[in-house]
N, CA and C of each residue as an Amber inpcrd file, in Angstrom:
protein
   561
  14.2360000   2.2350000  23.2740000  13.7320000   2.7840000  22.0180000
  14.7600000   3.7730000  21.4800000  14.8970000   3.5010000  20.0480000
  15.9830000   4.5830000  19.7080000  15.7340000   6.1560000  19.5890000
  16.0620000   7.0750000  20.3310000  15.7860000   8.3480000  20.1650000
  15.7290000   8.8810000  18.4990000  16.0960000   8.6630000  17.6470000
  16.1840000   9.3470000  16.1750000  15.0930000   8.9460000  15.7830000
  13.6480000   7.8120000  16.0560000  12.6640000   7.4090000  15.6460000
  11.3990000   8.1460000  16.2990000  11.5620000   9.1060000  17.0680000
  10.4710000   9.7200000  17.7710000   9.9880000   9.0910000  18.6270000
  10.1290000   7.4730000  19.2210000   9.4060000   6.6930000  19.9270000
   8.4470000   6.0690000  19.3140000   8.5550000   5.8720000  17.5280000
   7.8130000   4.9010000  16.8440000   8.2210000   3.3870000  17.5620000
   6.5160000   2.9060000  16.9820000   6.6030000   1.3750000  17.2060000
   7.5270000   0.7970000  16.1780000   8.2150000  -0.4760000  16.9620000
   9.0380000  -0.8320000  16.3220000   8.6070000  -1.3040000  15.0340000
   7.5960000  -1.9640000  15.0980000   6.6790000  -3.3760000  14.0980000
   6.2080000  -1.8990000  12.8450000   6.1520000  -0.8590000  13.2970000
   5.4760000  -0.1800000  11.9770000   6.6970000   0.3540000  10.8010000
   5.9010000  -0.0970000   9.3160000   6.3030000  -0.2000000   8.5140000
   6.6590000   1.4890000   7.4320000   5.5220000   2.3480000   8.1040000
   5.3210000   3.0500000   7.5610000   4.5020000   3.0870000   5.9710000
   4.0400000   2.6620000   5.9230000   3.5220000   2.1740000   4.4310000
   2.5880000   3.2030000   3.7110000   1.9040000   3.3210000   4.8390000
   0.7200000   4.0610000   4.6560000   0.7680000   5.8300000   5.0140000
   1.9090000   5.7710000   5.4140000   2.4080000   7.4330000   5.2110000
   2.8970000   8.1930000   4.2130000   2.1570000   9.6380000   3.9060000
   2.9120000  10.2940000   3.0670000   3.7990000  10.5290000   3.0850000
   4.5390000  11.4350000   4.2680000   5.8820000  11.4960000   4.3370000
   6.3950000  11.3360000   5.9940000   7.3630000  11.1470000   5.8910000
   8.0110000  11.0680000   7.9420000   9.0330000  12.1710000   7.8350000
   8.8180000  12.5670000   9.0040000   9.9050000  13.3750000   9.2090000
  10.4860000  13.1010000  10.2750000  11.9620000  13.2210000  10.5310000
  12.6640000  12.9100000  11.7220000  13.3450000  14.5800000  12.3940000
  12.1750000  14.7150000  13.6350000  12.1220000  16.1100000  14.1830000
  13.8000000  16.1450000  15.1330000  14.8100000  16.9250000  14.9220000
  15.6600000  17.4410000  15.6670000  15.4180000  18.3590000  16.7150000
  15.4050000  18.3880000  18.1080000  15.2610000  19.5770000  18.7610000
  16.7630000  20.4770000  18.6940000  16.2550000  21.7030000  18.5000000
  17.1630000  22.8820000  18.6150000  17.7100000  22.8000000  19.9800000
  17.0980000  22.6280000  20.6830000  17.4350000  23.3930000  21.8970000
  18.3270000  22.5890000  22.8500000  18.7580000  21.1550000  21.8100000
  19.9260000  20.5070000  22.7800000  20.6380000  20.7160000  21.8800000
  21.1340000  21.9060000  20.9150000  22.3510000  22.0590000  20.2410000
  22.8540000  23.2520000  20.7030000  24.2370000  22.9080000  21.6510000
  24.4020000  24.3970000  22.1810000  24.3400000  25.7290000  21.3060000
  23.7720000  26.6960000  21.9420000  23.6360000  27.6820000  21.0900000
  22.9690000  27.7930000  20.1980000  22.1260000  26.9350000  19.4700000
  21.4190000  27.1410000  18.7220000  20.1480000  27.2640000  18.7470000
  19.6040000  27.2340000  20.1510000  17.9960000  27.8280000  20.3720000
  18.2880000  29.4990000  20.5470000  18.9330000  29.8970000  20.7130000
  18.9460000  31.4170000  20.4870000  19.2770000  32.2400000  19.5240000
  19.5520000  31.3470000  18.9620000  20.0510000  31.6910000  17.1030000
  18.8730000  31.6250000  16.0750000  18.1610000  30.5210000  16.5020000
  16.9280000  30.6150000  16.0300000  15.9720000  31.2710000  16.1800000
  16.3980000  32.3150000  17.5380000  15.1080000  32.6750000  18.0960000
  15.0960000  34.2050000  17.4590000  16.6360000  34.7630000  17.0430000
  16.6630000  35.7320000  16.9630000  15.5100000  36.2940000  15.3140000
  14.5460000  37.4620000  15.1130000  14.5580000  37.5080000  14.2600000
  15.0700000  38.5730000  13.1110000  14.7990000  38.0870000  12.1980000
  15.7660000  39.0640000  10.8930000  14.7330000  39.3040000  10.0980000
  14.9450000  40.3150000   9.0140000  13.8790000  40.9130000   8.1300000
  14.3690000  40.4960000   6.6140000  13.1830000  39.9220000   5.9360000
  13.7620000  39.6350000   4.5630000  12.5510000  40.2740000   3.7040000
  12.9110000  41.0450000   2.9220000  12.3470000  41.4050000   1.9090000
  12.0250000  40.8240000   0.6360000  11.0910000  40.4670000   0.0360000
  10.0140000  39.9470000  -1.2210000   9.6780000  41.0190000  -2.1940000
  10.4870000  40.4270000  -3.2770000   9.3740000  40.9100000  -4.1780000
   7.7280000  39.8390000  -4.6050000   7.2890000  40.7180000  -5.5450000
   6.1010000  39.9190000  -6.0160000   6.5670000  38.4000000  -6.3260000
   7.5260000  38.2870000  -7.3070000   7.2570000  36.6990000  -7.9070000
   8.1370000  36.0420000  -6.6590000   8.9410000  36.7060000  -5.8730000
   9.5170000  35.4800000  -5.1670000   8.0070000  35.3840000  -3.7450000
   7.4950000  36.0990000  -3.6410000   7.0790000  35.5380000  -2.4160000
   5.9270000  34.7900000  -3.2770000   5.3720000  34.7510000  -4.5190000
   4.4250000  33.8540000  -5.1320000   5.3670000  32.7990000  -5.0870000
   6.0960000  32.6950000  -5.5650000   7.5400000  31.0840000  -6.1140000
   7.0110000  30.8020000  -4.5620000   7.6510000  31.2650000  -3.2680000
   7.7640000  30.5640000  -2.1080000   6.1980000  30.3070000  -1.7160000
   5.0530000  30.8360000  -2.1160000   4.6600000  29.9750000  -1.3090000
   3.6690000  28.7830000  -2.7350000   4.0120000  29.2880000  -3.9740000
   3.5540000  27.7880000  -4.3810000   4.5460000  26.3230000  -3.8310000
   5.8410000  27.2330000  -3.6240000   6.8330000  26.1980000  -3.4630000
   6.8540000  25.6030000  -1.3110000   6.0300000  25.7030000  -1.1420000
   5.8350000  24.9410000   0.5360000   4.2390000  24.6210000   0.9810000
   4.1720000  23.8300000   1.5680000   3.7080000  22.9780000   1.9480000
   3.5200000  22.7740000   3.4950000   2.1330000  22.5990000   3.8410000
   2.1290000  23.2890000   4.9020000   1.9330000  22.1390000   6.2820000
   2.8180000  22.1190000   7.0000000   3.3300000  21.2040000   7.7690000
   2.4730000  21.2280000   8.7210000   1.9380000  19.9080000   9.5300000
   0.8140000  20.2950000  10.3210000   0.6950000  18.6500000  11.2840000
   0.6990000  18.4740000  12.5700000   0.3500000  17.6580000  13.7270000
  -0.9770000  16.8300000  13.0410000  -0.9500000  15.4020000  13.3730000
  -2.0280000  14.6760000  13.2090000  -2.0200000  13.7980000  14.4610000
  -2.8190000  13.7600000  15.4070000  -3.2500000  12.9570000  16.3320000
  -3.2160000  11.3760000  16.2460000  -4.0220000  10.8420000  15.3950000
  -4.2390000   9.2870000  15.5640000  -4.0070000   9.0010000  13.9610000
  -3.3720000   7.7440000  13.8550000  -3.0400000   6.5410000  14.4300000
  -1.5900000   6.6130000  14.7800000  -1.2300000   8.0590000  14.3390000
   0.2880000   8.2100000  13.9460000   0.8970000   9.8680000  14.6490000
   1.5640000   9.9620000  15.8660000   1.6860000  11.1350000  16.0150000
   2.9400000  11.6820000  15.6920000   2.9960000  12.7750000  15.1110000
   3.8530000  13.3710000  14.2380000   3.6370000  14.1560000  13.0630000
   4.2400000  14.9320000  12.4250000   4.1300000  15.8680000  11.3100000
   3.9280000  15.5220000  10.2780000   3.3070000  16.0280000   9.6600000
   2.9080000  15.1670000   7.9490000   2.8670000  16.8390000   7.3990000
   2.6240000  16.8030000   5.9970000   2.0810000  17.7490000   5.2250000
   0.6320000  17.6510000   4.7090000   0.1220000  18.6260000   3.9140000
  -1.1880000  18.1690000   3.1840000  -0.7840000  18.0070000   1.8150000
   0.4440000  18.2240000   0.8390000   0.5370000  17.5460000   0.0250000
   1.2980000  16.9970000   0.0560000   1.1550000  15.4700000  -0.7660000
   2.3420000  14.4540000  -0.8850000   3.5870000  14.9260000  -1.1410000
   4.2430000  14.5760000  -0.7190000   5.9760000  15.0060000  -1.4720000
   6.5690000  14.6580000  -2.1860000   6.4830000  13.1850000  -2.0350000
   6.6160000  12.5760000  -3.4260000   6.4990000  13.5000000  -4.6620000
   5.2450000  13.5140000  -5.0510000   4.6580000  13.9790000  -6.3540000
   4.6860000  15.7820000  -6.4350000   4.9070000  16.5470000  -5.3040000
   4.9960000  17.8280000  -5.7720000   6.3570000  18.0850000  -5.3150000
   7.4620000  17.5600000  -4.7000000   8.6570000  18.1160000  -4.3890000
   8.3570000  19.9880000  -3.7240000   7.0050000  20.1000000  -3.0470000
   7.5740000  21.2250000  -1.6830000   7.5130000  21.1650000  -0.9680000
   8.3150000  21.7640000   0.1160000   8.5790000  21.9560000   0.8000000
   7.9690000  21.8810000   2.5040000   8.0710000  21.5900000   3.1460000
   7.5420000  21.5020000   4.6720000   7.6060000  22.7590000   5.1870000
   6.7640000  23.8750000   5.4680000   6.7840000  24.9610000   6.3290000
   6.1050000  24.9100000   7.1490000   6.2230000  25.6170000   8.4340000
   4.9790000  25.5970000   9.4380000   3.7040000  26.9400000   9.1050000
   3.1170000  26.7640000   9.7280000   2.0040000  27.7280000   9.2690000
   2.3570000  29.0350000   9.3550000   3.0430000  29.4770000  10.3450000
   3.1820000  30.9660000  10.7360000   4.2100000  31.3050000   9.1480000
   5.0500000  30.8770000   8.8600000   5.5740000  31.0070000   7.6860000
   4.8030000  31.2960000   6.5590000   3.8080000  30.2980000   6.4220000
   2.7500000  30.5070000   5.2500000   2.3290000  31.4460000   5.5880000
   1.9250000  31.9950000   6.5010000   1.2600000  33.2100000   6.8460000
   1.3470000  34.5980000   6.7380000   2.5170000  34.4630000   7.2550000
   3.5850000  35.4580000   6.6900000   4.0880000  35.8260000   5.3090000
   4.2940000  34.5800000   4.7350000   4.3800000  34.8600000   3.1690000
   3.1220000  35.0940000   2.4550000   2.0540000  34.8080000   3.4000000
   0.8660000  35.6070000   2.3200000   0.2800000  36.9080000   2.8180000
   0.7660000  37.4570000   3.3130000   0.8330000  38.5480000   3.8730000
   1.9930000  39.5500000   3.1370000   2.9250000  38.9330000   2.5060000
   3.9330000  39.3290000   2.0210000   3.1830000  39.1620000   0.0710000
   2.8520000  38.4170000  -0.3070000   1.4340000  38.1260000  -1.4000000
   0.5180000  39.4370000  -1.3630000  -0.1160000  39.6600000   0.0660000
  -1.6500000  40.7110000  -0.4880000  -0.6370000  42.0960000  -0.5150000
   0.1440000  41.8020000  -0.1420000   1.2860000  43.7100000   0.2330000
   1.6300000  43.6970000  -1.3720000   2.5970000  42.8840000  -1.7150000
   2.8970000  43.0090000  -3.1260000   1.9540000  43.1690000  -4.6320000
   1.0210000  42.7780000  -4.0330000   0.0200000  42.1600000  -5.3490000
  -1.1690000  43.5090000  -4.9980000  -1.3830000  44.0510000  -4.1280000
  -2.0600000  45.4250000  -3.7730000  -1.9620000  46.8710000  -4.3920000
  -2.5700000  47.2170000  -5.3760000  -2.5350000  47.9960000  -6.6480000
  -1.9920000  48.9930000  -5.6610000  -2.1340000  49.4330000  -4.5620000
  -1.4970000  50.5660000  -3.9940000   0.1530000  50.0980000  -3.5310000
   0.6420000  48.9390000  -3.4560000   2.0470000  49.3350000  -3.6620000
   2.9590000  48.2200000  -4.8250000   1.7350000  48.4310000  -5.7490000
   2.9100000  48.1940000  -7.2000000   4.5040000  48.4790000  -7.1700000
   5.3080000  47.3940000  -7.0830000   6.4760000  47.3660000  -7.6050000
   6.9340000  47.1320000  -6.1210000   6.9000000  47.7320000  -4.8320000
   6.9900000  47.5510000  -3.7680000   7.2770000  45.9710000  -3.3710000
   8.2510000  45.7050000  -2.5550000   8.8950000  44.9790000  -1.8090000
   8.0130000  44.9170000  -0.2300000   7.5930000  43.1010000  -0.4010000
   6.7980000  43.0310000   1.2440000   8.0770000  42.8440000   1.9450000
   7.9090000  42.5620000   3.5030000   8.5480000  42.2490000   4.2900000
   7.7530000  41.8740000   5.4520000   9.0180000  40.5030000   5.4500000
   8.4920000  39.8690000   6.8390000   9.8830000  39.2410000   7.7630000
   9.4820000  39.0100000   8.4160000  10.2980000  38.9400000  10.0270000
  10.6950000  37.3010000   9.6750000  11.5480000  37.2120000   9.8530000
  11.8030000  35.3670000   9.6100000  12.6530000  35.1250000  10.5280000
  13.0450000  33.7990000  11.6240000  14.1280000  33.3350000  12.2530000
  14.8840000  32.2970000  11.4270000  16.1500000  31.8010000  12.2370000
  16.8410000  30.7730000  11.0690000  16.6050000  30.1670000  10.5930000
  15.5320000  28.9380000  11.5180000  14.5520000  28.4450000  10.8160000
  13.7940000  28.4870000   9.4110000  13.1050000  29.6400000   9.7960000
  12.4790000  29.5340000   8.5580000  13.4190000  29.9320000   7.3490000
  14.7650000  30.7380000   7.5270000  15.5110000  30.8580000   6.2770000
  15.8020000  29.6980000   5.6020000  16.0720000  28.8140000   6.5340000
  16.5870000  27.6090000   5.5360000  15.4520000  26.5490000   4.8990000
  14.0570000  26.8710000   5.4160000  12.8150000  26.1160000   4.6700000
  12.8370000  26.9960000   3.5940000  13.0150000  28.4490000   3.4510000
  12.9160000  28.9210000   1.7540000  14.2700000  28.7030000   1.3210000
  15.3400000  28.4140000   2.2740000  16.2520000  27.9180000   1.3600000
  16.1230000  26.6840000   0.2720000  15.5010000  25.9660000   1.0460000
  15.2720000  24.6040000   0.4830000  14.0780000  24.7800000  -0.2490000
  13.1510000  25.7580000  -0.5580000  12.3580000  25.6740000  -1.5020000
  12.7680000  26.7300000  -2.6620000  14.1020000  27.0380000  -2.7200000
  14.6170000  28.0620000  -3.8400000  15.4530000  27.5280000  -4.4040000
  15.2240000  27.4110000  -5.7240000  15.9500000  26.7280000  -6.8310000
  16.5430000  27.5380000  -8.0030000  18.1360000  27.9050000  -7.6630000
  18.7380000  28.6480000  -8.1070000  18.1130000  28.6060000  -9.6600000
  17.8330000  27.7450000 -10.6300000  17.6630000  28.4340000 -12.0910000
  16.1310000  29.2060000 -12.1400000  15.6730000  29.0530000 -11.4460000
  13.7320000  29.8650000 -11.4470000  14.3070000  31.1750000 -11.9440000
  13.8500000  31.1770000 -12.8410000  13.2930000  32.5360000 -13.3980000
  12.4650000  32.9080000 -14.0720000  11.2380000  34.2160000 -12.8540000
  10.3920000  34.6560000 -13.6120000  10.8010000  36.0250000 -13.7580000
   9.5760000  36.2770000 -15.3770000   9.3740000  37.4650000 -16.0900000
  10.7920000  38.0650000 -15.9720000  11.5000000  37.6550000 -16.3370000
  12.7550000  37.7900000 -16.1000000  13.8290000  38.3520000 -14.7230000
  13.2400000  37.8940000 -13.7390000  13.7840000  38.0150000 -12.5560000
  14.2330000  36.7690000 -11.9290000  15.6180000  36.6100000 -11.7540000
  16.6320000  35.6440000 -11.5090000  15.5910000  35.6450000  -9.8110000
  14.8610000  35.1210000  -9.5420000  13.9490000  34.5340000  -8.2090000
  14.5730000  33.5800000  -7.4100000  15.4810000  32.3750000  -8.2840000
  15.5920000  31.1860000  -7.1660000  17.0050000  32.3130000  -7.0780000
  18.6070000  32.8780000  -7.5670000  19.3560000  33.2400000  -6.9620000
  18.8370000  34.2810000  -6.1330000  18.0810000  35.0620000  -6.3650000
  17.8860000  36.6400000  -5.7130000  17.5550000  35.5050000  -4.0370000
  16.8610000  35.1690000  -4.2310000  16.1020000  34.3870000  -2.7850000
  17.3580000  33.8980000  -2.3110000  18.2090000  32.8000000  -3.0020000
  19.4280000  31.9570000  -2.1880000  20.2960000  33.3290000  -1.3900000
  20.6450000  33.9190000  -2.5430000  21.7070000  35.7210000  -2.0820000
  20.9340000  35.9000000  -0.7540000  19.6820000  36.2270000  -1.0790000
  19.0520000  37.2280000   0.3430000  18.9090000  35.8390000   1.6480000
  18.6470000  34.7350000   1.3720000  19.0580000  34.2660000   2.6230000
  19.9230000  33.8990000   3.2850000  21.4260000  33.6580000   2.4110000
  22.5780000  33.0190000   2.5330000  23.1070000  34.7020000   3.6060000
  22.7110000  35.5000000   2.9620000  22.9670000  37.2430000   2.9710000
  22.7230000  37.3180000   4.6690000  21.7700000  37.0730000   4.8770000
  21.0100000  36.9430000   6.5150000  21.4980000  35.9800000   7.3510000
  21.8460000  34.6400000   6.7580000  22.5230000  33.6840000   8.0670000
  23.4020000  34.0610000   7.8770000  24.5670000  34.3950000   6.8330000
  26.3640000  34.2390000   7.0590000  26.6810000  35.3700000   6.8220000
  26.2810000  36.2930000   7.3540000  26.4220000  38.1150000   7.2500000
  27.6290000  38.3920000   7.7400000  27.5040000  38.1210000   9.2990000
  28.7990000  38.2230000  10.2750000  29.5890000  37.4540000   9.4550000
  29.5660000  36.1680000   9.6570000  30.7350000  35.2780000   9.1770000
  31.6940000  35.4670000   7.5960000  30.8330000  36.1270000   6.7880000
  31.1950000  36.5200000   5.2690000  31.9670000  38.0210000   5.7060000
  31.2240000  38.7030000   5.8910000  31.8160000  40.1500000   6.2950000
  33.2270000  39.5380000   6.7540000  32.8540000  39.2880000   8.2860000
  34.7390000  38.5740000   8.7920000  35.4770000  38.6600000   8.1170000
  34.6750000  37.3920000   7.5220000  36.6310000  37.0220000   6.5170000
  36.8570000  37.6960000   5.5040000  35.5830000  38.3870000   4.7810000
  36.0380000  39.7280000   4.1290000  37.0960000  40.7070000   4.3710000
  36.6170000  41.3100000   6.1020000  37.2030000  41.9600000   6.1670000
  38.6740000  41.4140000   6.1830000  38.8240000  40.5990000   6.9990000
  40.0790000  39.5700000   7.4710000  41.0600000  39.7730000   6.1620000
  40.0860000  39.3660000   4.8140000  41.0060000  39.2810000   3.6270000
  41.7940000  40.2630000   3.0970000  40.9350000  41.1370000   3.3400000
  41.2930000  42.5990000   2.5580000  42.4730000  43.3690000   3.4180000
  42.6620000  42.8460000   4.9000000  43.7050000  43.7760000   6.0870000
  44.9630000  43.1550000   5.8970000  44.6240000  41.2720000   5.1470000
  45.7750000  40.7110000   5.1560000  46.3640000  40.8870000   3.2230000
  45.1390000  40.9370000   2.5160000  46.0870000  41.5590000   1.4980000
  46.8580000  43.3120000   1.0400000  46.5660000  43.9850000   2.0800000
  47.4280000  45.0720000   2.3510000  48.7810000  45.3050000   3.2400000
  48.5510000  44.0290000   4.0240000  50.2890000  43.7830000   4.3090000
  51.0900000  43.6900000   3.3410000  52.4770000  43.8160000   3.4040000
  53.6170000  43.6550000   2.9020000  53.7990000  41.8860000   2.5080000
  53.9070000  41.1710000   1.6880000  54.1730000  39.9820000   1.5840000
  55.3820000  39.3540000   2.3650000  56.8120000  40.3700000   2.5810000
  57.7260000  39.6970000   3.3990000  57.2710000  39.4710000   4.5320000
  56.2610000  40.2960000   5.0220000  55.6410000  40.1200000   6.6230000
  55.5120000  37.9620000   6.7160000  54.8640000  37.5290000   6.0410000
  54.9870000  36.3650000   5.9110000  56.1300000  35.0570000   5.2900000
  57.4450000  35.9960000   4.8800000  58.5920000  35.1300000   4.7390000
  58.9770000  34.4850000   5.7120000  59.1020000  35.2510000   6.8670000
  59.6500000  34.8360000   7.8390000  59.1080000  34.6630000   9.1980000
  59.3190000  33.5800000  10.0460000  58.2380000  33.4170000  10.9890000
  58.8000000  34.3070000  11.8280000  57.6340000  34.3580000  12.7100000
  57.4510000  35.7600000  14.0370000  58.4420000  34.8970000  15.1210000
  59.5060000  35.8080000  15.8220000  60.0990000  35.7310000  17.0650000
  61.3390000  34.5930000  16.4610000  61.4630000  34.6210000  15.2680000
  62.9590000  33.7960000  15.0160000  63.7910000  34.8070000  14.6330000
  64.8670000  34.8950000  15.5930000  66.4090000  35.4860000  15.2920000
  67.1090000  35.2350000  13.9870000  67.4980000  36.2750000  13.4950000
  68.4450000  35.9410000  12.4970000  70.0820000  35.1990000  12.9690000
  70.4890000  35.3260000  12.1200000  72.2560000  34.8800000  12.2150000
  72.8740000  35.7400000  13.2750000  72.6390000  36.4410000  13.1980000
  73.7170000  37.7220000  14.3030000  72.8900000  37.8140000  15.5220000
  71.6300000  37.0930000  15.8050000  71.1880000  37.2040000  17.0010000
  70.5670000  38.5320000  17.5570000  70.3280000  39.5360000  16.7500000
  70.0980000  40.6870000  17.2170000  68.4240000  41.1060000  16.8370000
  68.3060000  39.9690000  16.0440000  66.2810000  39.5640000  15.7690000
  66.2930000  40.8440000  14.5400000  67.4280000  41.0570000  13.8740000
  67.1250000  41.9590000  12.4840000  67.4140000  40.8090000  11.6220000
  67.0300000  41.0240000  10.0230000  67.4840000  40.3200000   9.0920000
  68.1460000  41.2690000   8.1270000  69.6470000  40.3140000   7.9940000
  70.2710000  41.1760000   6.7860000  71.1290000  40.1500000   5.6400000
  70.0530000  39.7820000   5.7170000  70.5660000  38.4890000   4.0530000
  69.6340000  39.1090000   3.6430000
């Protein structure tokens, strides 16, 4: 049986499914069950944590005839997103904080692993904008912000140490002698 099919029957057509999903485990990608596990804090305002959770869909185990993940709405016809519950949960929790006359204007927060960054990645659509708040970039920024922090910083920094060198530093390669052999250059 081919592993990428979950151990579906061969003969099924799928016909009668809303959607399939083909589950990857983390935890045979080196390093990446602990990457996932770690968590990070992302902050919401009001309309993005409303956008995210009209925008997912809440992913959920069905027993018989078919075992595997489905959603409760079609995908087809609403294009959102697959989240697991603790996510939804969290984002509505991040909903009653924001929308709670006692902290008007206030920013929720919730705890997210990599995982779930990249399910609101995929339910944030850079042109959304409400009441005039750029929502799908602010969301892409703040999650892109959280997975590639280290890695952006880096080469930030990387960039900025190598554009304060001297440019001849790179004329000439490292450990080649000049003409006179004495490893100075005087052309």
């Amino acid at each position: 049986m081919n592993p990428n099919t979950n151990d579906l029957p061969a003969d099924d057509d799928f016909s009668d499914r809303d959607s399939l999903f083909i589950i990857i485990d983390m935890e045979d990608v080196p390093g990446e069950a602990e990457e996932d596990e770690k968590l990070k804090t992302l902050f919401l305002t009001k309309n993005e944590a409303l956008y995210l959770d009209d925008q997912c869909t809440m992913l959920f185990e069905r027993d018989m005839p078919f075992e595997g993940l489905l959603t409760l709405r079609p995908q087809a016809s609403t294009g959102g997103v697959p989240a697991p519950l603790d996510l939804i949960e969290r984002l509505g929790l991040a909903i009653l904080y924001t929308t709670d006359p006692d902290h008007v204007g206030q920013e929720g927060m919730i705890k997210v692993n990599r995982m779930d960054l990249y399910v609101i990645r995929e339910a944030s659509m850079s042109f959304i904008k409400i009441d005039d708040e750029e929502v799908g970039t602010n969301l892409k920024r703040k999650v892109y912000s959280l997975l590639l922090e280290k890695s952006y910083n880096s080469d930030k920094t990387t960039s900025r140490l190598l554009s304060d060198l001297p440019a001849s530093i790179f004329e000439e390669p490292l450990g080649v002698a000049s003409e006179d052999g004495d490893g100075s250059s005087d052309s």
